[in-house]
N, C-alpha and C positions, 0 to 999 in steps of 0.2 A: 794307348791304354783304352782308349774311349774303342776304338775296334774291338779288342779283345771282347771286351767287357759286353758287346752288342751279340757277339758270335757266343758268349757264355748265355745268355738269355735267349737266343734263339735256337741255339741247340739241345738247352735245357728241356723247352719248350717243346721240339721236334721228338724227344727222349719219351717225356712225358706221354707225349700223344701216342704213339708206338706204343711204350708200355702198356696205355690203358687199352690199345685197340687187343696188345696180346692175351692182357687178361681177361677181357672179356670176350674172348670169343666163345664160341661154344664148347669147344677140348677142354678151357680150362674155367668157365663160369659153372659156378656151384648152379645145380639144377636144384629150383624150390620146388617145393610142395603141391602149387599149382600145373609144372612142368612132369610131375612123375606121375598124377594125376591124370591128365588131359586125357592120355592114348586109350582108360577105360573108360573116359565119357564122351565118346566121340558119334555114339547113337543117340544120345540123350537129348529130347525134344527141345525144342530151343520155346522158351516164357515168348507170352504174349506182348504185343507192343505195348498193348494197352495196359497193362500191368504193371508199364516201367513208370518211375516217378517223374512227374512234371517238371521237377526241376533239377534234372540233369544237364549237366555245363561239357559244354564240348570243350577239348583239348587240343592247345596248340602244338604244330610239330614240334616244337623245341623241346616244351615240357613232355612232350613224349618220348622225344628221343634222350632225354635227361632224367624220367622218370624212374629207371631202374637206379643211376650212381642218387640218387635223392633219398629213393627207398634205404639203401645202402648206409647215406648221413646220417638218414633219422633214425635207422634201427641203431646206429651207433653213440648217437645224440642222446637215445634214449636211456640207453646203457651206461653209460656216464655218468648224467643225470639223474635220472630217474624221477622219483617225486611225481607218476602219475597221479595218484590218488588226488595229490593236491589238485595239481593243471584242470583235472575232468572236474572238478567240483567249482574250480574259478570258471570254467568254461561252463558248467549248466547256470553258475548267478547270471553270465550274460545272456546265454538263452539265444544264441546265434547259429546254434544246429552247427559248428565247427566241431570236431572230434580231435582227439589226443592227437591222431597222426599228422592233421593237417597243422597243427597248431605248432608241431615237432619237424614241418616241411618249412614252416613260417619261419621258424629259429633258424633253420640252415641255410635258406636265401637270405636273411639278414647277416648271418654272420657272415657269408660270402660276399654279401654287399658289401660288408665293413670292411674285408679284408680284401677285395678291389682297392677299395680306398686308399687303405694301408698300404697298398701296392704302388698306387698313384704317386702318395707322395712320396714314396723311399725310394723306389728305380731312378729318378730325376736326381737324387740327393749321392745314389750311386754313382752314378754314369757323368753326374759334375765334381765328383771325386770329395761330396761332402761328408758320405758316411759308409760304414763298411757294413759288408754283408750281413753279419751276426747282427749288426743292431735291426739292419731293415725287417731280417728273420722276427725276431723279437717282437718291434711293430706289428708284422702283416697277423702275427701268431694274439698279440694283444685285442688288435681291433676284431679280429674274427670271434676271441671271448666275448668281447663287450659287445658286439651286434647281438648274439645268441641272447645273453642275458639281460640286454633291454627289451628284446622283445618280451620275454618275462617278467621284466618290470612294468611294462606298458598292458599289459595283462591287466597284474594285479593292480597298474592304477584305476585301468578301466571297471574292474571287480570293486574297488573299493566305493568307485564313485557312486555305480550302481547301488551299492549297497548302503550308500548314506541317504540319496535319491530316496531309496524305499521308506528307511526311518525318518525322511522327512513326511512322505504320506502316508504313513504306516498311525498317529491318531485320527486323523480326519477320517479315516477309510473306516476304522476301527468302530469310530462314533456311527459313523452311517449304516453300518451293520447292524449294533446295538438299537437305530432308532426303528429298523426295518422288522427287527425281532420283536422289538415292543409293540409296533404297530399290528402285527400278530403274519406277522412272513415267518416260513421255517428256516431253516438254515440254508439250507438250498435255494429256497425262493429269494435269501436276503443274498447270498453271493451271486444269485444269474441278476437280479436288480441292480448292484455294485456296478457291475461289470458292464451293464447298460449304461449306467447315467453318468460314470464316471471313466480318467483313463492315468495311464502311468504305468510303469513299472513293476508296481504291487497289484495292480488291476490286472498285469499280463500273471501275474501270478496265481490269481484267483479263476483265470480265463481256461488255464491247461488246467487246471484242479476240476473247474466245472466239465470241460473236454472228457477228463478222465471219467468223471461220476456218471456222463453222455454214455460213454462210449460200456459202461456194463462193470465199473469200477465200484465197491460200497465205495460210504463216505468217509467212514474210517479211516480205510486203508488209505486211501486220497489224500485225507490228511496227513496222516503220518507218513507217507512219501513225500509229500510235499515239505513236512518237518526236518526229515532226514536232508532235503534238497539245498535249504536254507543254511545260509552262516552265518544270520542274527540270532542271537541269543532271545529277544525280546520277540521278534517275530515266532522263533521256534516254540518257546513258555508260550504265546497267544494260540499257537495251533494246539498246542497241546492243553490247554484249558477249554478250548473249545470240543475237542477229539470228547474228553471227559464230559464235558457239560452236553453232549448229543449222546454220550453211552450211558449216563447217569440219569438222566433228564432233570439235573440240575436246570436253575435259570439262567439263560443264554445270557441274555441282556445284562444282568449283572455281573456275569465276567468279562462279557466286551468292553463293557463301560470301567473298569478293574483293571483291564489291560489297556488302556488308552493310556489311562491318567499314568501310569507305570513308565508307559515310555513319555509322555510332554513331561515329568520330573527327570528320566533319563536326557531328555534334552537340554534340560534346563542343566543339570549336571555337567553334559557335556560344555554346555556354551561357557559356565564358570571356568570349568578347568582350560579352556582354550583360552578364555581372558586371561589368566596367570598366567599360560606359557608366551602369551605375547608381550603380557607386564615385563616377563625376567627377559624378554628377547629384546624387549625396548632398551633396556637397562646397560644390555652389551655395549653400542656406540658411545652412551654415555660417559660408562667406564672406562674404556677401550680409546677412546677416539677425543672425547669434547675435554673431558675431564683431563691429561695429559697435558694438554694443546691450553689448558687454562692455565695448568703449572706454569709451563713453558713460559708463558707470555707475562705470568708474574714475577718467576725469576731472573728469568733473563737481564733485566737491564741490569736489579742489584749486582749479577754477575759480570757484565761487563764495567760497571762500576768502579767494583773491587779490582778486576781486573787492570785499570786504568790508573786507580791511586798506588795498586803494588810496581805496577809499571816503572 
């Protein structure tokens, strides 16, 4: 059986390979876009070196030779899923210059990972005659879910963490603007000062906003890209009372100092409510687990007792 069962997996295997060499040959590989394209750009001046970005990453033979079935994953990955809008907006809170597609090559080498795995341990389980095909199936098909969507999870843990990072320096940052304004700094003078004296995650925030207003961008529009960028609420209100107090010429300093104290009461709010859910989460074992085990050990003896005199 254990023969059989080896010449089924290796023949599987030998099927496969074939198969994918026939499909993908050239007679039968769908030609992209770049492919029907090429033959009229083939005069076309080729860009300067110098003009290429500094930090381009060379690629290994593997992942090149693996480049196209990946392409393939993730456009399918993508399809299934979908929910880009979300991913690009957890991807700009990190601020790691990854893009959708890379982020959708990430899920599919995880889930491949996982489902190695799932492979690992079900063929052994097979071939000692512990389980049958359908379930290993099942396995390999489960773990390749669950790689895909922890990477997604690991996303948004990283997104969230980021984004509580921020509201944690998001009054001090707030207060030090408002002192810079008062000292008589303009808005700009008090975000290029921030961003000198101090650092963090809300600092790098203020850093590409300054970048932007460098680079020929109004203030305005700065801001409210930056507002749109954000998925704090608190942080977003502070952009946007600022955006108004530089178009109105409202006093700055009073609504930075107006937005600070807005979110240390949103903290304090928060820290309460986190106390309660750890009060009712204390309260679990107690119920669950001590409280039980207290019965127990007061009834008991009455019970063998009784037991003993009806005896």
């Amino acid at each position: 059986m254990t023969a059989v069962l080896w010449g089924v997996v290796v023949g599987g295997g030998v099927a496969a390979g074939l198969l994918l060499m026939v499909l993908s040959s050239p007679p039968l590989r769908r030609r992209t876009l770049a492919d029907r394209v090429a033959p009229y750009l083939s005069d076309a001046v080729l860009p300067s070196k110098l003009l290429a970005s500094g930090h381009s990453r060379r690629v290994s033979a593997p992942v090149a030779l693996l480049a196209p079935v990946l392409q393939e994953l993730v456009r399918r990955l993508d399809s299934l899923v979908g929910g880009q809008a979300s991913v690009r907006r957890r991807l700009e809170v990190l601020g790691g210059g990854t893009t959708v597609e890379e982020f959708r090559t990430e899920q599919v080498i995880w889930g491949a990972g996982a489902a190695a795995v799932g492979m690992g341990i079900g063929v052994p389980a097979v071939l000692f005659g512990g389980s049958n095909v359908v379930g290993i199936a099942v396995l390999v098909l489960a773990c390749a879910i669950g790689g895909v969507l922890a990477r997604d999870w690991a996303l948004t843990r990283s997104a969230d963490r980021r984004d509580s990072e921020i509201l944690a320096e998001f009054p001090v940052i707030a207060e030090m603007l408002a002192l810079a304004v008062t000292a008589g700094e303009g808005p700009l003078g008090a975000i290029e000062r921030i961003t000198r004296l101090a650092s963090g995650h809300l600092v790098d925030q203020f850093s590409s906003l300054l970048a932007d207003v460098r680079a020929g961008t109004p203030l305005l529009t700065a801001l409210t890209a930056l507002r749109d960028r954000t998925r704090l609420a608190p942080f977003a209100r502070f952009l946007d009372g600022m955006a108004v107090a530089v178009e109105r010429g409202t006093p700055l300093a009073d609504v930075l100092r107006a937005q600070a104290a807005d979110v240390r009461e949103l903290g304090k709010r928060e820290l309460l409510e986190a106390g309660g859910r750890k009060e009712i989460a204390m309260m679990l074992p107690v119920v669950f687990l001590v409280l039980p085990i207290t019965i127990l050990f007061a009834v008991y003896p009455g019970l063998v007792t009784i037991t003993v005199v009806a005896g």
